[in-house]
C-alpha positions in Angstrom: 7.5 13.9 -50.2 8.8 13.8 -47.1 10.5 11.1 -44.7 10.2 10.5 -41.5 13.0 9.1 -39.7 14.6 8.9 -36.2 18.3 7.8 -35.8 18.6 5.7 -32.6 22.1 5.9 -32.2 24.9 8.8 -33.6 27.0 8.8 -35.8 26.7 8.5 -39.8 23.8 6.8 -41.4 23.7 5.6 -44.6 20.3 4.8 -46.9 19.3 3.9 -50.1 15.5 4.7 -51.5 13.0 2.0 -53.1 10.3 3.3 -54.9 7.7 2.7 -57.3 8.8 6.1 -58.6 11.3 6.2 -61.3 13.0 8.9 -60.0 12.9 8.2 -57.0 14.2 4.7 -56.6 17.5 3.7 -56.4 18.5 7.2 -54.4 21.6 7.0 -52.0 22.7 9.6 -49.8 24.4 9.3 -46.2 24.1 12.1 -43.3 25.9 12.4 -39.3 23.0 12.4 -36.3 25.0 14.0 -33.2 24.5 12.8 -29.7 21.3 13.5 -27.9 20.3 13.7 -24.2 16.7 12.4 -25.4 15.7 8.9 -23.8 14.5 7.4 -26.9 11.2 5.5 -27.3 9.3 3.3 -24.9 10.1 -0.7 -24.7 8.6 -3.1 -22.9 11.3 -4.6 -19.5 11.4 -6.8 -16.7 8.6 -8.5 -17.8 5.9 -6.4 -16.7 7.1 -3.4 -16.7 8.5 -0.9 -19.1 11.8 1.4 -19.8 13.6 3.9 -22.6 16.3 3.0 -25.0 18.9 4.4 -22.8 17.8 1.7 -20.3 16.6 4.0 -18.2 13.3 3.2 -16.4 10.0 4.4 -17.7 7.3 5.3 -15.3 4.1 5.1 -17.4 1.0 6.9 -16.3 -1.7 7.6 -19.0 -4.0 10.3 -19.5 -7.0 9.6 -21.7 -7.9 12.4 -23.7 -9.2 10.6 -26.6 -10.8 13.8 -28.3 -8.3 16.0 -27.4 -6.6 16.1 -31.2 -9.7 17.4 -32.2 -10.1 20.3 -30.5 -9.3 24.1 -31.3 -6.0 25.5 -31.0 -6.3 27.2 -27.7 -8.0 24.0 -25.9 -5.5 21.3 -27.0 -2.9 24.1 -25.4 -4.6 24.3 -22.1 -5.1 20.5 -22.7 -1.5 19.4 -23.0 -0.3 22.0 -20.4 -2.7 20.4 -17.6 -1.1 17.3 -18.7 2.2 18.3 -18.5 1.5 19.8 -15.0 0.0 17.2 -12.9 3.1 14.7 -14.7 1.6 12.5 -17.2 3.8 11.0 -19.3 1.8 9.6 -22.0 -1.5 10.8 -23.9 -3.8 8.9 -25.3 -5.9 10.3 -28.3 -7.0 9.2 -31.9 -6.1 9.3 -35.2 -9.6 8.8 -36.8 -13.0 9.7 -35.0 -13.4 13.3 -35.7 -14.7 14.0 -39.1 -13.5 14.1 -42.6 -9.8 12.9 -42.3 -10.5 10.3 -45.5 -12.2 11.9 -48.6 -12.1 7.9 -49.8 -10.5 4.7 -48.9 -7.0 6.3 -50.7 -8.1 10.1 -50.6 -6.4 11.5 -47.3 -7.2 14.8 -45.9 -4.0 16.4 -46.0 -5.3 19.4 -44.4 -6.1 17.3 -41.0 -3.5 15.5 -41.0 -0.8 18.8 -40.9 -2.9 19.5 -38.4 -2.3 16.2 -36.7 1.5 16.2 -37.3 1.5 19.5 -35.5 -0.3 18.1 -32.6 1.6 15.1 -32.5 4.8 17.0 -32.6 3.3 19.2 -29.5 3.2 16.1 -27.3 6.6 14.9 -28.4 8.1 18.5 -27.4 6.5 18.1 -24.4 8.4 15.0 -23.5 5.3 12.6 -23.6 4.3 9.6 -25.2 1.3 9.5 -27.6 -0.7 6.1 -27.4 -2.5 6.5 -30.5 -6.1 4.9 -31.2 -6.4 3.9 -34.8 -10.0 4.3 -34.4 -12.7 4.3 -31.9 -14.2 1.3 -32.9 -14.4 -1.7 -36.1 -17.4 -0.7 -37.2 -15.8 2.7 -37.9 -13.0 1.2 -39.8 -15.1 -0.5 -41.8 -17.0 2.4 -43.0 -13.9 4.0 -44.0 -11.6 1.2 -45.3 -14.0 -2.2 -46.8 -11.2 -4.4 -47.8 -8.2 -5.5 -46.6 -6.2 -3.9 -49.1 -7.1 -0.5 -48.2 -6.8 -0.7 -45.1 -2.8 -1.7 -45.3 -2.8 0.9 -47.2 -4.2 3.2 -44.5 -1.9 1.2 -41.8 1.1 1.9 -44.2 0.2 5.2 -44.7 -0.1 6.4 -40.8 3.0 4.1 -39.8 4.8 6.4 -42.2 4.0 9.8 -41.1 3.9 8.8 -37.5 6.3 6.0 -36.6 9.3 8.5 -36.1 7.6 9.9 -33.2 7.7 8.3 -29.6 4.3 6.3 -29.8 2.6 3.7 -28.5 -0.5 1.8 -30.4 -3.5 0.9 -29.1 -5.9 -0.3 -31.8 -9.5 0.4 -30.7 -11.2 2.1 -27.9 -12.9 -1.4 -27.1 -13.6 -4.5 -29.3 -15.1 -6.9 -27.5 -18.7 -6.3 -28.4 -18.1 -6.6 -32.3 -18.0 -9.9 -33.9 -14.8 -9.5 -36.2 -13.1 -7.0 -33.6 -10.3 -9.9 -32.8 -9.6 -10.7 -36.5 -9.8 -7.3 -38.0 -7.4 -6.4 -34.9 -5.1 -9.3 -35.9 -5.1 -7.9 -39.2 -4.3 -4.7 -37.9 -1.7 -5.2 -35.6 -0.2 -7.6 -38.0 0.6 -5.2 -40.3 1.9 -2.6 -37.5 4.4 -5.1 -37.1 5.4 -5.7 -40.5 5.5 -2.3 -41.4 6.6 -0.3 -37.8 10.5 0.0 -38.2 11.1 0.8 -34.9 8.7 -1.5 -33.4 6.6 0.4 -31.2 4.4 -1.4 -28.1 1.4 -2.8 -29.6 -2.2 -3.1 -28.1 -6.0 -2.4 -27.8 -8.6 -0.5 -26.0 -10.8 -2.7 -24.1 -14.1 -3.2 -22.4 -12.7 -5.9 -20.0 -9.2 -6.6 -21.3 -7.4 -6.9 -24.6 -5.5 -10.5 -23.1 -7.5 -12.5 -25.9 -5.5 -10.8 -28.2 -2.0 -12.3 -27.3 -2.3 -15.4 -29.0 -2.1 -13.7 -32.4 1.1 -12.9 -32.5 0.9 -9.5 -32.9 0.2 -7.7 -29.5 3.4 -6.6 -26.8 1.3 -5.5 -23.8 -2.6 -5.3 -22.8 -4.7 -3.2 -21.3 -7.6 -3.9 -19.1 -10.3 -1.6 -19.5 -12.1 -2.9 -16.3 -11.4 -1.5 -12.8 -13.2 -4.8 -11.2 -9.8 -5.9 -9.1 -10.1 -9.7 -9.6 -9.6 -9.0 -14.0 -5.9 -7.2 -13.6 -5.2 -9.2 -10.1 -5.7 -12.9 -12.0 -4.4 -12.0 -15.6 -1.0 -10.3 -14.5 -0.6 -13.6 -13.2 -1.2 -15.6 -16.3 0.8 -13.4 -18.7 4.6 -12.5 -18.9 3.9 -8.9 -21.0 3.4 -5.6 -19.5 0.2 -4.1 -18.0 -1.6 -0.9 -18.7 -4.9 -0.3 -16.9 -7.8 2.5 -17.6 -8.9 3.5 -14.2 -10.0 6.4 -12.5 -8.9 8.0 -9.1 -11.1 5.6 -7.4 -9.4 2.9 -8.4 -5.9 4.0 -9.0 -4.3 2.6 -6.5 -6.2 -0.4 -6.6 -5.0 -0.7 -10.4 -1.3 -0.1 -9.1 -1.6 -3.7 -6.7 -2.8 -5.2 -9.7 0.8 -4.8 -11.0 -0.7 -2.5 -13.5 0.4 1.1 -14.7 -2.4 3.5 -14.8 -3.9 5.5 -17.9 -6.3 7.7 -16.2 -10.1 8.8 -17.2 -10.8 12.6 -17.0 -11.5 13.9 -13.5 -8.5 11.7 -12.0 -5.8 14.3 -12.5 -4.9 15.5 -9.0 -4.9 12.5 -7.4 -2.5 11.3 -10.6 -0.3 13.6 -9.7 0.0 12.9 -5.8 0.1 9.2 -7.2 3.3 9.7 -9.1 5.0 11.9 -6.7 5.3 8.6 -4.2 5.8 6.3 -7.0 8.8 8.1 -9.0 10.8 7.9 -5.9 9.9 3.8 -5.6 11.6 1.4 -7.7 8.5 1.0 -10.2 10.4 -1.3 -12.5 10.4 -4.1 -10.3 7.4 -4.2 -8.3 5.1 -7.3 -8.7 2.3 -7.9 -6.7 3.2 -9.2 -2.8 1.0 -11.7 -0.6 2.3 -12.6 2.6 0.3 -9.8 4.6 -2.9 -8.8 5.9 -5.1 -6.3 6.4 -4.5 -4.5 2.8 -2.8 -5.2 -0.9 0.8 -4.7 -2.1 3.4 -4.9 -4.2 7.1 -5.1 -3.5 10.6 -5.5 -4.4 11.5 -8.0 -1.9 14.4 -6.8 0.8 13.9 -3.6 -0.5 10.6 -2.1 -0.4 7.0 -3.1 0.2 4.0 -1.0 -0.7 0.9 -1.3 0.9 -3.0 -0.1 -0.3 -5.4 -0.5 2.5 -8.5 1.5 1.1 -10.7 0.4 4.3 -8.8 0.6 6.9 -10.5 -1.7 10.3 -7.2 -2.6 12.1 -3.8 -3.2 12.1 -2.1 -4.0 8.9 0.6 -6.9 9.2 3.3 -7.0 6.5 6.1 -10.4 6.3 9.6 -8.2 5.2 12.9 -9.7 5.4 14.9 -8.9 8.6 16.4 -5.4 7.9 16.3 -1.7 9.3 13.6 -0.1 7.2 11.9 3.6 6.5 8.3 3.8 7.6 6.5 6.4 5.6 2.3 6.7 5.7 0.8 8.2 2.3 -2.8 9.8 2.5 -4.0 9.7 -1.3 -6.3 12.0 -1.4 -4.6 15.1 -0.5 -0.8 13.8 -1.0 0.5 14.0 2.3 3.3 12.2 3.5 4.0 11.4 7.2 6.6 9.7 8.3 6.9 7.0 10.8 9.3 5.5 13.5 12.0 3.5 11.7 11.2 -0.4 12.1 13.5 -3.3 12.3 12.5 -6.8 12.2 10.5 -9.3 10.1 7.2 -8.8 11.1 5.8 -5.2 10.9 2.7 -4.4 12.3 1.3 -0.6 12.0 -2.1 1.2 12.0 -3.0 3.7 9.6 -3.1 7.1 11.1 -6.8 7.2 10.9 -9.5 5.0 9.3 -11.5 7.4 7.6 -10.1 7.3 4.0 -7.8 5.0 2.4 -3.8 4.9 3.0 -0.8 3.7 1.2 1.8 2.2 3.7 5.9 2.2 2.6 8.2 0.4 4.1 11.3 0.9 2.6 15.1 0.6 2.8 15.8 4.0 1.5 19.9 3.3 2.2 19.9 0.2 0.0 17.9 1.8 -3.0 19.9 5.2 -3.0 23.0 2.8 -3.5 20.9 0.7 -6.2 19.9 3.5 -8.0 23.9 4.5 -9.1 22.8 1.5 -11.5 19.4 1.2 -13.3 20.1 -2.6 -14.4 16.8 -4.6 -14.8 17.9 -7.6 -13.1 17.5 -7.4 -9.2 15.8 -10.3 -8.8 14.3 -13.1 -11.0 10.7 -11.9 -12.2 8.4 -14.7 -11.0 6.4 -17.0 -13.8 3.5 -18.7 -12.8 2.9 -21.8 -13.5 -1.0 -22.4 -13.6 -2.6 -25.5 -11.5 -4.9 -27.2 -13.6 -5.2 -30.7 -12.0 -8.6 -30.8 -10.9 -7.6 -33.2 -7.9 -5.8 -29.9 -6.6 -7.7 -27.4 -7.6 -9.4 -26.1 -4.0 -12.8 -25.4 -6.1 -15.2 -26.8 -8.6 -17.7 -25.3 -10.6 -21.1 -25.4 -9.0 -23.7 -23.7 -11.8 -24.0 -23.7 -14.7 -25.0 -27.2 -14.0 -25.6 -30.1 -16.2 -24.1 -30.0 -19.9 -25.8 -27.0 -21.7 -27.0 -23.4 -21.4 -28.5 -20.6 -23.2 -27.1 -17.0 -24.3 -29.5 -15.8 -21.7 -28.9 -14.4 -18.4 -27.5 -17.7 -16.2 -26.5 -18.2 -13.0 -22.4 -19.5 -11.6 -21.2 -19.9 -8.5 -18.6 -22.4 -7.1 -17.7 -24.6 -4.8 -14.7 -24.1 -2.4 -13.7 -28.2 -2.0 -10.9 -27.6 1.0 -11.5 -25.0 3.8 -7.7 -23.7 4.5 -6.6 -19.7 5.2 -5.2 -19.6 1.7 -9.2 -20.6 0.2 -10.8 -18.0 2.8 -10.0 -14.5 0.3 -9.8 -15.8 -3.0 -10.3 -13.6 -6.5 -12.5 -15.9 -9.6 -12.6 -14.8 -13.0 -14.9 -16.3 -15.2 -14.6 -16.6 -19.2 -16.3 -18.3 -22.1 -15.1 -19.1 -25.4 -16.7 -20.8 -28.7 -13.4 -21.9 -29.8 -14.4 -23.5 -33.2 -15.5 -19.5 -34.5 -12.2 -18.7 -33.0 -13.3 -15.0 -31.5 -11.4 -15.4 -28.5 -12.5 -15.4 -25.1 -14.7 -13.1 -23.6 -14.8 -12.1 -19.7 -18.3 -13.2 -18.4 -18.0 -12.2 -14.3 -16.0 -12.2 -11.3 -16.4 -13.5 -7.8 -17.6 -16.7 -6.3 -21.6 -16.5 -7.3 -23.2 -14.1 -9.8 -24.7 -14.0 -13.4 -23.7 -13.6 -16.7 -24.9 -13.2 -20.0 -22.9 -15.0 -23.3 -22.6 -11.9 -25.3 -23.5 -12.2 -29.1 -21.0 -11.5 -30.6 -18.8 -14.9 -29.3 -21.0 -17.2 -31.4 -21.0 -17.2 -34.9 -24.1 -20.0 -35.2 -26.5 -21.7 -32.9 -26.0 -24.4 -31.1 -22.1 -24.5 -30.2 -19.6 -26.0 -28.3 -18.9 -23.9 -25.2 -16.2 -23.8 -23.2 -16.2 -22.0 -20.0 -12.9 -21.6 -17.7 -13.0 -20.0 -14.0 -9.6 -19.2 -13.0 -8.6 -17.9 -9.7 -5.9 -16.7 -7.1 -5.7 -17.4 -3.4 -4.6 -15.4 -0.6 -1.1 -16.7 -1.2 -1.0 -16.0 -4.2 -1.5 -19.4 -6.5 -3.2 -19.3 -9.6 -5.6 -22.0 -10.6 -7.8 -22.4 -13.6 -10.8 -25.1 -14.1 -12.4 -25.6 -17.3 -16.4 -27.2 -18.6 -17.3 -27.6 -21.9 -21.2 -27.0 -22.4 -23.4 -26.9 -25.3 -24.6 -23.2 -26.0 -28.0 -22.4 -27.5 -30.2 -19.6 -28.4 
């Protein structure tokens, strides 16, 4: 037998064993752990954001390589290397999803899961964090493990040989479009918490997003699975945990003004790498999404730096800053290059990218100020914003337009809304649009975006025909508000 254990602190360390074992149980022993220069594993900080025991900031960016474990020798190598080199920092792969790794609900494959530990100890050497998939999907688990019994078993059992390592979990590759993927998550990530001694950051793969988890007590962060910018935009807004968001290097900045960090798709790897270069040397643990500009996105740290995304650039971009000296420095994305800029003072900047045929990253910055803030890496700059939703329908700016009337069907329907008040704020606003059959208590689903489209009620949110409905379209302004209007409607076939 062996045990797997990391001391988080040195000095001496003291344990006794419990077993069902005879003579095993009852086992005391002590040992000394020395000092280590390692940062120690991942925890969720300021909110949104996340950083290393040794309170040192963690910048997270995600490379999903989801088969990778599965591979031979020589292509995990190569694999791990190209992930080291263009600076990922975490890897995401699966435990289950090859073939083989259970003879039978209690019958382990030893022989893959050396192999595993090997692996696994591979990314740890390498210095990154392994975001482990418990399985690509429920119906999967199922197959594998029937009851709930066994699969505690199986949750024990991997929590065991792998909790010592610097991990992440991440549940399943998507579970929105299986009827029991919320409770056989809950009873998943349930028992990760029980049984996780040091607590690792919980969460699940997701089509849309995993934010319907949260109210089961179990999850510490989500992902969103969608790169549609109104999903991250509104939900970051709604929810004090960190965000992680599967992109590609379309999208990656776009995922970045969300106030999400990234975990990449294959094909996404150089601009990764340009991506982190900029945003190592920002302070990443306190960004949160910014609003009083125009002409792009941003987020800042405000009196300190402001980054700006302006992927079409038409104009001038006009950025509100507090009145200080600041850095101008212009970031092209696609190929990395940085070119910097007359310094600015003032409250008002106002700057053109240097050409308009790709996107730009603008950073205005008081380099000064931060190299003196970063002799201390303390978490607590500034007070991390909460939102507080408006849900008074007398000032809420919009009203739901279609579905009208007091039913609808699970086939394709029509929404759009109705802006009440005409003001600047109401003129570039994000919706999101969800549905929920709360009585079968499945959680919400994402159903579209945007002021008018369609959308389908997926099949899996109702148990039985016909069911109480309740359909909520929340939204963000230009400014930054959040609002949130809710219908109740009676759902048939």
């Amino acid at each position: 037998m062996v045990v797997r254990f990391t001391p988080t602190e040195a000095g001496q360390w003291d344990y006794r064993l419990t077993s069902s074992v005879a003579a095993f149980s009852g086992k005391t022993g002590s040992f000394n752990a020395g000092a280590s220069g390692a940062p120690g594993f991942v925890v969720a900080a300021n909110v949104h954001h996340w950083a290393t025991e040794n309170k040192q900031p963690h910048l997270w960016m995600g490379w999903i390589a989801d088969q990778l474990v599965f591979a031979s020798d020589a292509e995990f190598t190569s694999g791990l290397d190209a992930a080291v080199s263009h600076k990922f920092t975490h890897l995401r792969c699966l435990l289950l999803g090859g073939t083989g790794e259970f003879r039978a609900p209690d019958q382990p494959n030893l022989e893959y899961f050396e192999k595993l530990d090997r692996r696994l100890r591979q990314i740890h050497d390498k210095g990154l964090t392994a975001d482990l998939l418990l399985a690509p999907d429920p119906e999967y688990l199922h197959r594998l493990f029937p009851d709930w019994q066994t699969r505690e078993r199986f949750v024990r059992y991997v929590v065991a040989r792998y909790a010592a390592f610097n991990i992440t979990w991440q549940g399943f590759a998507e579970w929105e479009n299986f009827a029991d993927g919320r409770a056989l998550l809950k009873e998943l990530g349930l028992s990760l918490k029980k049984l996780d001694p040091y607590q690792h950051p919980r969460s699940s793969g997701a089509k849309f997003t995993s934010s319907p988890l949260l109210a089961d007590g179990w999850m510490t962060y989500v992902v969103e699975g969608s790169t549609d910018p109104q999903i991250g935009s509104i939900e970051h807004q709604l929810y004090q945990v960190p965000f992680v968001g599967t992109t590609d290097a379309a999208h990656l900045w776009s995922t970045t003004m969300e106030g999400s960090y990234p975990q990449l798709r294959p094909g996404g790897e150089e601009a990764a790498k340009a991506w982190f270069g900029l945003i190592e040397d920002t302070r990443h643990w306190e960004l949160e999404p910014y609003f009083d500009l125009d002409g792009g996105r941003a987020v800042a740290l405000e009196e300190i730096e402001y980054l700006v995304y302006i992927e079409k650039p038409t104009g001038p971009v006009e950025v509100s800053v507090e009145k200080h000296g600041y850095d101008i420095l212009w970031f092209n994305p696609l190929s990395g290059e940085m070119l910097p800029a007359k310094k600015y003072k003032g409250e008002h900047f106002t700057g053109e990218a240097p050409d308009r045929s790709h996107p730009w990253v603008l950073l205005v910055a008081r380099e000064g100020r931060k190299e003196s803030m970063l002799k201390s890496y303390k978490f607590e700059s500034r007070m991390v914003p909460v939102q507080e939703v408006e849900a008074n329908t007398a000032k809420v700016p919009y009203e739901i337009s279609q579905p009208a009337g007091d039913s609808l069907t699970s086939k394709s329907t029509a929404y759009s809304i109705k802006i009440r008040k005409e003001t600047r704020a109401t003129r570039s606003m994000m919706f999101l649009w969800t549905g929920e059959v709360p009585a079968d208590g499945r959680g919400f689903r994402v159903l579209g975006t945007g002021a008018q489209g369609t959308f389908t009620v997926p099949a899996a949110l109702a148990e039985k025909y016909p069911a109480v409905f309740s359909l909520r379209v929340s939204a963000i302004n230009a400014n930054g508000k959040v609002y949130s209007v809710d219908k109740v409607y009676e759902l048939t076939q």
